[in-house]
C-alpha positions in Angstrom: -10.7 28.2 -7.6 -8.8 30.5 -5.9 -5.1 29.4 -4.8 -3.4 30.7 -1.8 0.4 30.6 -1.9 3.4 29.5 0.3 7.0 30.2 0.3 9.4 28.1 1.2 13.0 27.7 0.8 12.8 24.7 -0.9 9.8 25.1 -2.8 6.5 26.7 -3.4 3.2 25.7 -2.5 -0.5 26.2 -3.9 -3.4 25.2 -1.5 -6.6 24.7 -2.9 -8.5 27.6 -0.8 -9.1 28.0 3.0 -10.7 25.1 4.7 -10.5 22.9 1.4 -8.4 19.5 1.6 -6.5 18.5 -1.2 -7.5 15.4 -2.7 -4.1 15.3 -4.9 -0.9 16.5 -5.4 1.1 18.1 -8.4 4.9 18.3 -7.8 5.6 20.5 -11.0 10.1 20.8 -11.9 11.1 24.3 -13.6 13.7 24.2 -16.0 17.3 25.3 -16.4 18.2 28.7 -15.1 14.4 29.0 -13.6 13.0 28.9 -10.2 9.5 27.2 -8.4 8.1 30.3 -9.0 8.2 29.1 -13.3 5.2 27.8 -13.6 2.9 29.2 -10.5 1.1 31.3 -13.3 0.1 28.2 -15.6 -2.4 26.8 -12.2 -4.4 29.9 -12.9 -5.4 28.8 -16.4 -5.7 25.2 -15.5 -9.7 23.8 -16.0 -9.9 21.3 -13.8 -13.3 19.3 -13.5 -15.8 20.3 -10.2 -14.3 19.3 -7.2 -10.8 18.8 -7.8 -8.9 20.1 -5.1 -5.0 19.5 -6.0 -2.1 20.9 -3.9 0.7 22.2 -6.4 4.3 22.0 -5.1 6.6 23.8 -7.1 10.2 22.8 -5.8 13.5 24.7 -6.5 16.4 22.9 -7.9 20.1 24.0 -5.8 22.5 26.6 -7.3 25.4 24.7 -9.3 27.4 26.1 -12.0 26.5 25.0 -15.4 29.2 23.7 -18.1 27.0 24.9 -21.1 26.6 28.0 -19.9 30.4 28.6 -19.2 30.4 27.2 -15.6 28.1 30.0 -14.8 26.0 29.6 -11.8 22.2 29.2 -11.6 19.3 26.9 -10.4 19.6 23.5 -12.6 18.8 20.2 -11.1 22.0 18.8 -13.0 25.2 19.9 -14.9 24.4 20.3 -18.9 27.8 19.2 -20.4 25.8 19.5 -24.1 23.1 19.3 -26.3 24.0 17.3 -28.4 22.8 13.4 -28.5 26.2 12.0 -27.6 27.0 14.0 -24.9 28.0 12.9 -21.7 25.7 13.4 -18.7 25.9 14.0 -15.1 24.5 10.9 -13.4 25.9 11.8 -9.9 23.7 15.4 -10.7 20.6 13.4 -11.6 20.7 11.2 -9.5 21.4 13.6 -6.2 18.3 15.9 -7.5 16.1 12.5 -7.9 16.5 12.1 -4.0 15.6 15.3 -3.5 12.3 14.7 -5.8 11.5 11.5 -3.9 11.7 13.7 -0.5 9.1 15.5 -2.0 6.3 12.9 -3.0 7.1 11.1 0.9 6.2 14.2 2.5 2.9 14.3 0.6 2.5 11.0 1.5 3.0 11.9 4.8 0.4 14.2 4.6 -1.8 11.8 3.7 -1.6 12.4 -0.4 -0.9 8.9 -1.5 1.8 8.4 -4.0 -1.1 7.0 -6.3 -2.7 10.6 -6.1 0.4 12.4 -7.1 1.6 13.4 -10.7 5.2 14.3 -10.8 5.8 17.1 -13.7 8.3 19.0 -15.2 9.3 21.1 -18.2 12.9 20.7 -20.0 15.1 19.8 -17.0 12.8 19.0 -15.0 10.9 17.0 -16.9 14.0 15.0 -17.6 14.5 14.6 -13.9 10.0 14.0 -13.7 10.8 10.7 -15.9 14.0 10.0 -14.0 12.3 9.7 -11.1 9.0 8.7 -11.5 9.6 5.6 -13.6 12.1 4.4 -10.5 9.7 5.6 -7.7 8.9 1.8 -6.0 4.6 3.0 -5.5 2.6 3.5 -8.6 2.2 7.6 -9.2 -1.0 9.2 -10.9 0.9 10.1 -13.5 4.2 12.1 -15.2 3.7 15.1 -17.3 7.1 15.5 -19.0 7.2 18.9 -21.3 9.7 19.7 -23.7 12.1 17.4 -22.6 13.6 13.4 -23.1 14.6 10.6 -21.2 18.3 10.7 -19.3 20.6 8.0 -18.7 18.6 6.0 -21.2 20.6 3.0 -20.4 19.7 2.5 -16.8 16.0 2.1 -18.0 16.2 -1.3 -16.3 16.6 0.2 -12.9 13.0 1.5 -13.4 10.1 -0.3 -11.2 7.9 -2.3 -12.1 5.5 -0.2 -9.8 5.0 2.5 -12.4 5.2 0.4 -15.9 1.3 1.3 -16.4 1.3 4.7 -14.8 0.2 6.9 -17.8 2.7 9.5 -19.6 1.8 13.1 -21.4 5.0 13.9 -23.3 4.6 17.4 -25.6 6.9 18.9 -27.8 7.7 22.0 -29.9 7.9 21.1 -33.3 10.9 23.7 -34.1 11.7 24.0 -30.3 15.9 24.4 -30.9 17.0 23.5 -27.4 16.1 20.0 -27.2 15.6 18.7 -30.5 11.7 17.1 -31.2 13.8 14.2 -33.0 15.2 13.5 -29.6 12.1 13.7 -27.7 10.2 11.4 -30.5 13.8 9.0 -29.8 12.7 9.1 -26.0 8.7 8.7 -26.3 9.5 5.5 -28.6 12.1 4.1 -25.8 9.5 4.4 -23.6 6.7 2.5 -25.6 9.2 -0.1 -26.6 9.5 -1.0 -22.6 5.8 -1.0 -22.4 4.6 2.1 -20.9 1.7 4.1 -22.4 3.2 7.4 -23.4 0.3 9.9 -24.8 2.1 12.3 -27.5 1.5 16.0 -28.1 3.5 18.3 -30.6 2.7 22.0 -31.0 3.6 24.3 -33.5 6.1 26.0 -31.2 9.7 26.4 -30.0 10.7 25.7 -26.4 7.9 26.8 -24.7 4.4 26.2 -23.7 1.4 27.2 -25.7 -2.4 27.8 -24.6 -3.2 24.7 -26.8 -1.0 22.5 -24.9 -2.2 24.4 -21.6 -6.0 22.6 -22.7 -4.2 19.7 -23.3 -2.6 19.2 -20.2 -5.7 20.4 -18.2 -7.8 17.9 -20.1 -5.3 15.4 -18.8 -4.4 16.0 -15.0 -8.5 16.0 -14.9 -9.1 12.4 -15.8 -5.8 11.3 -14.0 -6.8 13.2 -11.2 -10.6 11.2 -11.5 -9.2 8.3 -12.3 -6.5 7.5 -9.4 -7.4 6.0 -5.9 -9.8 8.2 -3.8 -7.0 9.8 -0.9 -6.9 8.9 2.3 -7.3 11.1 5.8 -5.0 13.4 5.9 -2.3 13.0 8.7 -0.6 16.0 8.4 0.4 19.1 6.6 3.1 19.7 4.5 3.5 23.5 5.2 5.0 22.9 8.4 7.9 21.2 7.3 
């Protein structure tokens, strides 16, 4: 299928081809120092079954200096104080770029893309901030793809809505990925399956990265999420404008 593109300040956008309504929505989060533009390429090698017609929407996180990186400023959706598993985090950050995640999947919804019909993604950071938000979000979502990344603020896990407890969960990791620890990750995934959610696991012979494998995988996925959530509605709307 071919994709055509839209840039926004805020984000960017691929449409599934003149005259052809989505049927979905994929709001995919870049990670640390990246932009929306991250992961525009990976659509293109995406196998999605006949007659699939997701919209991508790739958002940008703001510009904030970064304590890990020496208060240097780039595009994170929260402060990184450390890597290490006792380090503190930046709720107030997390929770701020949350809101503007939840903006995101209401003007879908707006647009007549149902929150059932929408997966919420992200890689590192952002897939941090994709389980952050998507376990609290009060509809039940399609799904959350979270890649290369773990669970935040682990101990509000009870703020987390029963809306999205069976909402299904790719998590895929780099076995030797040296940025976020797989042991941390495999500490998140069992967290998760310990409150009851169904959490599908994936590790790859990698670093901290994606690999075609896990490109398959995740393809393989979104298609039977995609055919297994709530046909959409009528459109109402369209998100470009706004």
């Amino acid at each position: 299928m071919t994709y055509l593109q839209s840039e926004f300040d805020d984000r960017v956008v691929l449409e599934p081809g003149a005259g052809i309504a989505p049927d979905a929505c994929v709001i995919w989060l870049h990670g640390l120092g990246a932009d929306g533009h991250d992961f525009v390429p990976v659509v293109a090698e995406l196998q999605l079954p006949d007659g699939s017609t997701p919209r991508f929407v790739f958002p940008h996180a703001p510009v904030r200096p970064v304590t890990l990186n020496g208060g240097m400023r780039m595009r994170a959706w929260y402060d990184i104080l450390g890597l290490s598993g006792a380090a503190a985090q930046d709720e107030a950050g997390i929770r701020e770029s949350a809101r503007r995640i939840e903006r995101h999947i209401r003007r879908e919804s707006e647009a007549g893309i149902e929150a059932s019909r929408i997966v919420v993604a992200g890689f590192s950071q952002g897939g941090a901030l994709a389980l952050h938000t998507a376990l609290r979000h009060p509809e039940p979502l399609a799904g959350v793809l979270a890649l290369s990344t773990y669970l935040p603020l682990q101990a509000a896990l009870g703020e987390a809505s029963g809306a999205n407890r069976r909402t299904p969960i790719l998590m895929c990791h780099g076995l030797y990925d040296p940025v976020i620890a797989i042991a941390g990750a495999e500490r998140s995934r069992d967290l998760l399956r310990a409150h009851g959610y169904t959490v599908e696991w994936r590790q790859y012979p990698m670093e901290h990265q994606v690999c075609a494998e896990e490109i398959a995988a995740i393809s393989q996925w979104l298609g039977r999420i995609i055919r297994a959530a709530p046909p959409a509605r009528s459109r109402c709307g369209d998100p470009r404008t706004s």
